[in-house]
C-alpha positions in Angstrom: 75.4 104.6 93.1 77.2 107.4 95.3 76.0 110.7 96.1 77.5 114.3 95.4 79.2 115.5 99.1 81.0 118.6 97.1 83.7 119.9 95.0 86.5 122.3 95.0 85.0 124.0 92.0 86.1 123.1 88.4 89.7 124.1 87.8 92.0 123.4 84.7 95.9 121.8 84.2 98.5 124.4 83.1 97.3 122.9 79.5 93.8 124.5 80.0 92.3 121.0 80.7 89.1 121.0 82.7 89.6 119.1 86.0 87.3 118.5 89.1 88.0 116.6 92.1 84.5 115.7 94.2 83.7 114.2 97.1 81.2 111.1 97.1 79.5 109.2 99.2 77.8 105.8 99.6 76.1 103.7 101.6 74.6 100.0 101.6 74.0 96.7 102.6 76.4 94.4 101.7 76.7 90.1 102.9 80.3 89.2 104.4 81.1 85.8 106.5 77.4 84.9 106.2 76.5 88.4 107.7 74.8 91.3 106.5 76.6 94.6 107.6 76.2 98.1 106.5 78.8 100.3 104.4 79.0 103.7 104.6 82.3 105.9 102.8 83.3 109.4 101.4 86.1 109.4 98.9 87.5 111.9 96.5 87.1 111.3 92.7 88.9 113.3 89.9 87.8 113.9 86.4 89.2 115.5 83.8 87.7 117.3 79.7 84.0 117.3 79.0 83.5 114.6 82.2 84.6 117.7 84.6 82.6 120.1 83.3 79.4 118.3 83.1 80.0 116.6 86.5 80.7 120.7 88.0 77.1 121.4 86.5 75.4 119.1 89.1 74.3 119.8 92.5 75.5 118.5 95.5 73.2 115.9 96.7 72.6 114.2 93.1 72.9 110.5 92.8 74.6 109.5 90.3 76.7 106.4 88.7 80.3 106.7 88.0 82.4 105.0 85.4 86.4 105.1 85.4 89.4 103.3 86.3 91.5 103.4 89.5 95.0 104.8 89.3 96.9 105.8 92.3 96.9 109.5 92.9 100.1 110.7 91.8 103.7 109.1 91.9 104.3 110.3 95.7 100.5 108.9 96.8 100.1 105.3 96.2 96.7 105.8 97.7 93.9 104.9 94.4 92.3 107.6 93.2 89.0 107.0 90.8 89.2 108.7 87.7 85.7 109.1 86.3 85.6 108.7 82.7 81.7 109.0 82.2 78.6 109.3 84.5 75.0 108.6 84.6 72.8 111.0 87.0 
């Protein structure tokens, strides 16, 4: 589960396509080299169609689980980008 940090507002592609790129964060408890430590992040996601424009429709704050696939974020940024396919709030 993450939750909703913000957005830069939903946007579309030359084509007209619905895009939104959010920031998330999470936090938890995870168990590494016998230990228990705590994990906190932010991260940009992207989605793109219908996925966009319900996701721009929630307010910052909401939990929610995201669905997707990690590319990277274009072909001058190997860095991987989440692209959120579907969502559960």
């Amino acid at each position: 589960m993450v939750r909703l940090a913000g957005s830069d507002g939903l946007r579309h592609t030359p084509s007209g396509l619905p895009t939104l790129r959010l920031r998330v964060t999470h936090s938890s408890q995870q168990q590494e080299g016998g230990r228990s430590r705590v994990v906190e992040i932010e991260t940009e996601v992207v989605a793109f169609g219908d996925t966009a424009q319900r996701l721009a429709r929630l307010p910052t704050g909401e939990q929610i689980r995201l669905f997707g696939f990690l590319d990277r974020k274009g072909v001058k940024y190997p860095t991987l980008e989440l692209h959120v396919t579907d969502f559960v709030a």
